[in-house]
C-alpha positions as a Markdown table, in Angstrom:
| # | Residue | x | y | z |
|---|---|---|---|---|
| 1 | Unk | 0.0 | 0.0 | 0.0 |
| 2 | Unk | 1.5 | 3.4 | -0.9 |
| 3 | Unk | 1.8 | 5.9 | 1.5 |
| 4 | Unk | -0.2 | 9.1 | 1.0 |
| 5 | Unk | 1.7 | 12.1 | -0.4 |
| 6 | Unk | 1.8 | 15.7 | 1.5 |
| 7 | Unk | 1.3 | 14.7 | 4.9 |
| 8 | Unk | 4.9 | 16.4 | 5.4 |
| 9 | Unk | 2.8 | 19.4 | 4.1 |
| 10 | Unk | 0.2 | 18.9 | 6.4 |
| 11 | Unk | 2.2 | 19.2 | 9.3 |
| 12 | Unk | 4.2 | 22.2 | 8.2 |
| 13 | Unk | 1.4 | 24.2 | 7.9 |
| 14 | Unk | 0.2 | 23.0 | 11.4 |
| 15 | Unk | 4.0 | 23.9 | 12.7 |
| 16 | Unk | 3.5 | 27.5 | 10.6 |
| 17 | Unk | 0.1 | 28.1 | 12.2 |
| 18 | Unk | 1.2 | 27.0 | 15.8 |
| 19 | Unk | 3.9 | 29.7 | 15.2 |
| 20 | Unk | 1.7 | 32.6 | 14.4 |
| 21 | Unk | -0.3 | 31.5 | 17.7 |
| 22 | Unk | 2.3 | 32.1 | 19.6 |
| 23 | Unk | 4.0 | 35.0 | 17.8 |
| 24 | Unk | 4.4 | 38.1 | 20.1 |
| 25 | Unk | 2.2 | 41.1 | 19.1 |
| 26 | Unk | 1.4 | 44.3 | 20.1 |
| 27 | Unk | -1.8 | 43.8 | 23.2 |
| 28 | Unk | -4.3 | 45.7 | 20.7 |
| 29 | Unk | -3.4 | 43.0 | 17.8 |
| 30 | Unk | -2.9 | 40.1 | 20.4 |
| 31 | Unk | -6.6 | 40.9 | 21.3 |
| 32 | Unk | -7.8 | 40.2 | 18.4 |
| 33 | Unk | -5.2 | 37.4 | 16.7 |
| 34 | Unk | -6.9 | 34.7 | 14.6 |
| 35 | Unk | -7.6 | 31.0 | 15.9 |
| 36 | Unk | -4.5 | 30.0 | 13.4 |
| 37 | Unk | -4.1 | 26.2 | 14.2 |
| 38 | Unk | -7.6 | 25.6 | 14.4 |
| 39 | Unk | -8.8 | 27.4 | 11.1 |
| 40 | Unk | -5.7 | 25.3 | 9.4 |
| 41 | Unk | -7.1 | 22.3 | 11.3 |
| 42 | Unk | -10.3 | 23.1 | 9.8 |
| 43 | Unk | -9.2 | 23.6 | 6.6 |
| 44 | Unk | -7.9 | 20.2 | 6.3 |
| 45 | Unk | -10.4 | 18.5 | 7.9 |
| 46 | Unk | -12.8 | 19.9 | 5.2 |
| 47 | Unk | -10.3 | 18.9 | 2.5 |
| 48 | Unk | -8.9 | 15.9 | 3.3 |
| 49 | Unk | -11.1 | 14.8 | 6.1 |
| 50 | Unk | -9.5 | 11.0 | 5.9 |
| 51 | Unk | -6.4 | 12.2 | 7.4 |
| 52 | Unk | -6.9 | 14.9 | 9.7 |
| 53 | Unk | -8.9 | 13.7 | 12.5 |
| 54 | Unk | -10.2 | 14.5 | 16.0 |
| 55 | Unk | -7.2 | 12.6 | 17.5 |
| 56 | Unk | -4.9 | 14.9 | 15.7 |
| 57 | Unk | -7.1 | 17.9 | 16.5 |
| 58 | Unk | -6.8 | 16.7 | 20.5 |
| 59 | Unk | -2.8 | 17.0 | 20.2 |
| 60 | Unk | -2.5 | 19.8 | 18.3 |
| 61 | Unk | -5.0 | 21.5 | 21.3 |
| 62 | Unk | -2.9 | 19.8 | 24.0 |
| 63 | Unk | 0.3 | 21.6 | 21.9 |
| 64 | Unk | -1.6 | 25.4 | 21.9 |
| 65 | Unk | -2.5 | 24.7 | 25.6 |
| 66 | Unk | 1.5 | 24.0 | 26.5 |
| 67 | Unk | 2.5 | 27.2 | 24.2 |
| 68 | Unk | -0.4 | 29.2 | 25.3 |
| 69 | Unk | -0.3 | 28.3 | 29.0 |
| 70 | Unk | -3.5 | 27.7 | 29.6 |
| 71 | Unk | -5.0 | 25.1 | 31.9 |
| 72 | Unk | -4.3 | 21.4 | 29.8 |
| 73 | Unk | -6.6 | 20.2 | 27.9 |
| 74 | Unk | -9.2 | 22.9 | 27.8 |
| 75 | Unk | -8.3 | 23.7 | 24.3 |
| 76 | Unk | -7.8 | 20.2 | 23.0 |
| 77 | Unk | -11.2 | 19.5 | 24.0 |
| 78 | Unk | -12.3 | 22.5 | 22.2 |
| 79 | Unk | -10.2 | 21.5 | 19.2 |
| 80 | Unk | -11.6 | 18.3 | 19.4 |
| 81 | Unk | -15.6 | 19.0 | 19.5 |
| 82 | Unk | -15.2 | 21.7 | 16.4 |
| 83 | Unk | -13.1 | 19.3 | 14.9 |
| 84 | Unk | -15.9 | 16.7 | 15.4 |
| 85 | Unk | -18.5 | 19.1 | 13.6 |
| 86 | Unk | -16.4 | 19.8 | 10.5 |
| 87 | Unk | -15.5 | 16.0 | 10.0 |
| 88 | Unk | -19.0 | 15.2 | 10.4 |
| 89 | Unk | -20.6 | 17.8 | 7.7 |
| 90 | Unk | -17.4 | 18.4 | 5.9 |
| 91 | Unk | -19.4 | 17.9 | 2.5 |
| 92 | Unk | -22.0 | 20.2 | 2.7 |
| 93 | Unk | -19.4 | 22.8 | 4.0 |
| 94 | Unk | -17.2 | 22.2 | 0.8 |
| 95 | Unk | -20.2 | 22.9 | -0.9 |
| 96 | Unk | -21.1 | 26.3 | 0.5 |
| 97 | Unk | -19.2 | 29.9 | -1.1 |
| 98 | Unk | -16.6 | 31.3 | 0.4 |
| 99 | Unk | -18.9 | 33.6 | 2.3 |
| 100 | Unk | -21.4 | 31.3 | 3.3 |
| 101 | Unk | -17.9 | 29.0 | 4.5 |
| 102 | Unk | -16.8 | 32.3 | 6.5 |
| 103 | Unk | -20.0 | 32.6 | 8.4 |
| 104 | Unk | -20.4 | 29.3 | 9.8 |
| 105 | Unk | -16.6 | 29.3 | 10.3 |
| 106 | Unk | -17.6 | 31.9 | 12.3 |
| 107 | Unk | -20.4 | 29.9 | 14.3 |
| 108 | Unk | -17.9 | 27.4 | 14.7 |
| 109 | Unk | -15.4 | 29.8 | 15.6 |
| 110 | Unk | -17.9 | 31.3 | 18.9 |
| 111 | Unk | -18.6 | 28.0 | 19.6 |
| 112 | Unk | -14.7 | 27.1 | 20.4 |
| 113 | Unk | -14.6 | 30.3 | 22.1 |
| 114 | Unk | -17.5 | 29.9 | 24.1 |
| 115 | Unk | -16.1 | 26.3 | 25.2 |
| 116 | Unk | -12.5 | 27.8 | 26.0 |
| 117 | Unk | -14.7 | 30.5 | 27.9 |
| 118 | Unk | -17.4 | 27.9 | 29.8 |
| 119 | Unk | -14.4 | 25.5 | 30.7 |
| 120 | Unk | -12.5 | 28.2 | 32.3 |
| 121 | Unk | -14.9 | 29.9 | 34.1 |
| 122 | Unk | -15.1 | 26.1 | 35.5 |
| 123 | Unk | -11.5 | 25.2 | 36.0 |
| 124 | Unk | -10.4 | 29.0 | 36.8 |
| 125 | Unk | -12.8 | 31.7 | 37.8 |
| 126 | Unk | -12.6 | 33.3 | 34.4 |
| 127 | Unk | -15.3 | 36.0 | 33.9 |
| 128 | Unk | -16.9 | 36.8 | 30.1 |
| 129 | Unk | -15.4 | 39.5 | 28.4 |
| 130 | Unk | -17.2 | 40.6 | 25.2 |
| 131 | Unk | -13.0 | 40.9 | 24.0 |
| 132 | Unk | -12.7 | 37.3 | 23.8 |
| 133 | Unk | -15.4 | 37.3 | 20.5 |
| 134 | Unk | -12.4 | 39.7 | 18.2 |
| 135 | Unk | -11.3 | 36.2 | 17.1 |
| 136 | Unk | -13.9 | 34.8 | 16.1 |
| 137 | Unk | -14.6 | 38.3 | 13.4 |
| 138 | Unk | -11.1 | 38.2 | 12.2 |
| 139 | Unk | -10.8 | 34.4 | 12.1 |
| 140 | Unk | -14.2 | 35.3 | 9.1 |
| 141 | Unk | -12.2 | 37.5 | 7.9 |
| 142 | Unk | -9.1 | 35.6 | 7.2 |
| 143 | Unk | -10.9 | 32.7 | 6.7 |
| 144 | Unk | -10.9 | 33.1 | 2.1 |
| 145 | Unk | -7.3 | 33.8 | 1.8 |
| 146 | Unk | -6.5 | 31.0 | 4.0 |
| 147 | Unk | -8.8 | 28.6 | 2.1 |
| 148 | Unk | -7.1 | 30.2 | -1.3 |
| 149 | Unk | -3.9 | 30.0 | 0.0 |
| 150 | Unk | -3.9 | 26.5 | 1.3 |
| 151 | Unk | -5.8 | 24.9 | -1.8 |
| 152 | Unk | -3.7 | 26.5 | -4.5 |
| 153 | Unk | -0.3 | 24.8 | -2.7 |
| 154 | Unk | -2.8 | 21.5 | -2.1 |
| 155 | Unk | -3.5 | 21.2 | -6.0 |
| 156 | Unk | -0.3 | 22.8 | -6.8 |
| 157 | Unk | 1.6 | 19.8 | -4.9 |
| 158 | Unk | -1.4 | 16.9 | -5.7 |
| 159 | Unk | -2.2 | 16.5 | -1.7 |
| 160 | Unk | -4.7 | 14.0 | -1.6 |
């Protein structure tokens, strides 16, 4: 049995987006920094939805909880249940424009943030902040050129 092609890929782009989560930033950008690992986890869960699964969402959570330093496992289970949603409906999302992607991205996106939120208030004492929703707007907003972006290098290097 051959071995699939681009999982090297794959993982690069995870690396790249774990990266940018953890790239220091002014406090006004920081705010407002996209979800990066999870919209790339999304991305290839919609596109290749045999090889990206929960599991690997669960570790790559457990990774931004380490990097973050947030109380462990609290994103990996939120990685894991929007993960869970995507793999499950991955293709009618495919199907949708890139605008109508973008908006329940979006959904998707508040309902991480409302688990991260719920599970700390639980674990920690954490109290709602209306802040903690700027990710969801400009993980929408970067949503089409990181679908454009990572489909043109999928086709362009026959990822399948």
């Amino acid at each position: 049995m051959r071995k699939p092609q681009g999982s090297a890929f794959i993982y690069l782009t995870l690396f790249v987006a774990l990266l940018l989560t953890v790239m220091p930033m002014p406090q006004l950008v920081k705010l407002a920094r996209p979800d990066w690992a999870l919209l790339v986890l999304m991305y290839w869960t919609m596109a290749l939805p045999q090889r990206i699964s929960v599991g690997t969402a669960f570790f790559t959570g457990f990774i931004v909880d380490v990097l973050v330093g947030t109380v462990l496992g609290v994103n990996a289970l939120a990685f894991a249940v929007v993960i869970f949603v995507v793999a499950l409906h991955h293709l009618k999302i495919r199907n949708f424009s890139i605008v109508q992607q973008s908006l329940l991205l979006g959904l998707l996106l508040a309902l991480y943030h409302l688990l991260l939120f719920w599970l700390s208030h639980f674990l920690t004492g954490v109290y709602f902040l209306p802040q903690y929703l700027w990710p969801v707007l400009t993980g929408m907003l970067v949503w089409p050129w990181l679908f454009w972006l990572l489909r043109r290098y999928r086709r362009q290097l026959k990822i399948q």
